[in-house]
C-alpha positions in Angstrom: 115.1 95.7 80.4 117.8 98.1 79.8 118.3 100.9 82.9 120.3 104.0 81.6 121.6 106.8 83.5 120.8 110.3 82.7 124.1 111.1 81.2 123.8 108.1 78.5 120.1 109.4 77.6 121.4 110.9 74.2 121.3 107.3 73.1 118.9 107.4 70.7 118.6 103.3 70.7 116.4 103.6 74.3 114.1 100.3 74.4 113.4 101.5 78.4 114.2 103.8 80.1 113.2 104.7 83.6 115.2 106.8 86.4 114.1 108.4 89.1 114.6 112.3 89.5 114.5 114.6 93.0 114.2 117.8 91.1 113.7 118.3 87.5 114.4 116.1 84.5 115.5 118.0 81.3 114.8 116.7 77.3 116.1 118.7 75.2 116.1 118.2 71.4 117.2 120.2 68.4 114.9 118.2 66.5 111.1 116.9 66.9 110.7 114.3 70.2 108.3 111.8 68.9 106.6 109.2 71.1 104.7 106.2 69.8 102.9 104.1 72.5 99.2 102.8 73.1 98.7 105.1 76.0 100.9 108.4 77.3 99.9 109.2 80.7 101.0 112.4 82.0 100.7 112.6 85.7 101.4 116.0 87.5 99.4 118.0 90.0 100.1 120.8 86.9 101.8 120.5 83.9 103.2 123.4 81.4 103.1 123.4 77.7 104.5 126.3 75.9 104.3 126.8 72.2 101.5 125.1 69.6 99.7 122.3 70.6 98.3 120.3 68.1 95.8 117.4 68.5 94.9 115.2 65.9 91.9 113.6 67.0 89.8 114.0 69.8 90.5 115.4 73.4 88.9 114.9 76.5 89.1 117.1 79.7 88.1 115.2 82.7 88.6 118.4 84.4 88.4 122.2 83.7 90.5 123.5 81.0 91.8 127.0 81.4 92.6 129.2 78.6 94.1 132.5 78.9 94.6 133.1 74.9 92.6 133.4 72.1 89.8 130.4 72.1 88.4 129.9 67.9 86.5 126.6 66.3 86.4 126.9 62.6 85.8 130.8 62.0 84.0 131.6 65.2 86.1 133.7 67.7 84.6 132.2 71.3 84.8 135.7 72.8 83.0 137.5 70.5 80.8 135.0 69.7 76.8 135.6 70.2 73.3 133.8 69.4 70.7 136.0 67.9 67.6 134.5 69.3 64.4 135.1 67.4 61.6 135.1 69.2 60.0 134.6 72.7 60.7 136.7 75.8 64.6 135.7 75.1 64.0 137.2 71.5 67.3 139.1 70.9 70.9 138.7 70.5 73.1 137.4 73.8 76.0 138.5 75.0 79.6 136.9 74.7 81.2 134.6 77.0 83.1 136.9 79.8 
């Protein structure tokens, strides 16, 4: 168990690190941050990403998930996308998502 302080954080040998922070706690990198662990939990009553997020693999929301940009899977646009329906009293094409 190795306890840092914030100043000696640009040691990049960290095995632990754990401080505790009344305000806000700044990483900045002018390269990629990469963490490796079994588990990353994020915990926040609302947490911020900026930029392009990438997932590889799958994602669950145990919530709602708000977008405010574009939304596309594969080639389909989500807010243009509609079903053409072909028969019964539904027969007909819907509208998009508001």
């Amino acid at each position: 168990f190795r306890q840092m302080s914030p100043a000696s954080i640009v040691d990049k040998t960290i095995g632990f690190y754990t401080n505790t922070v009344a305000g806000i706690t700044t990483i900045a990198s002018t390269g990629n941050v990469l963490i490796g662990a079994p588990v990353v939990a994020i915990t926040a009553p609302a947490t911020t990403m900026s930029g392009t997020l990438a997932v590889a693999g799958l994602a669950t929301v145990g919530g709602a998930l708000t977008v405010t940009g574009l939304v596309t899977g594969g080639t389909t646009v989500l807010q243009t996308h509609v079903h053409t329906i072909s028969s019964g009293s539904s027969a007909g094409t819907t509208t998009p998502p508001i």
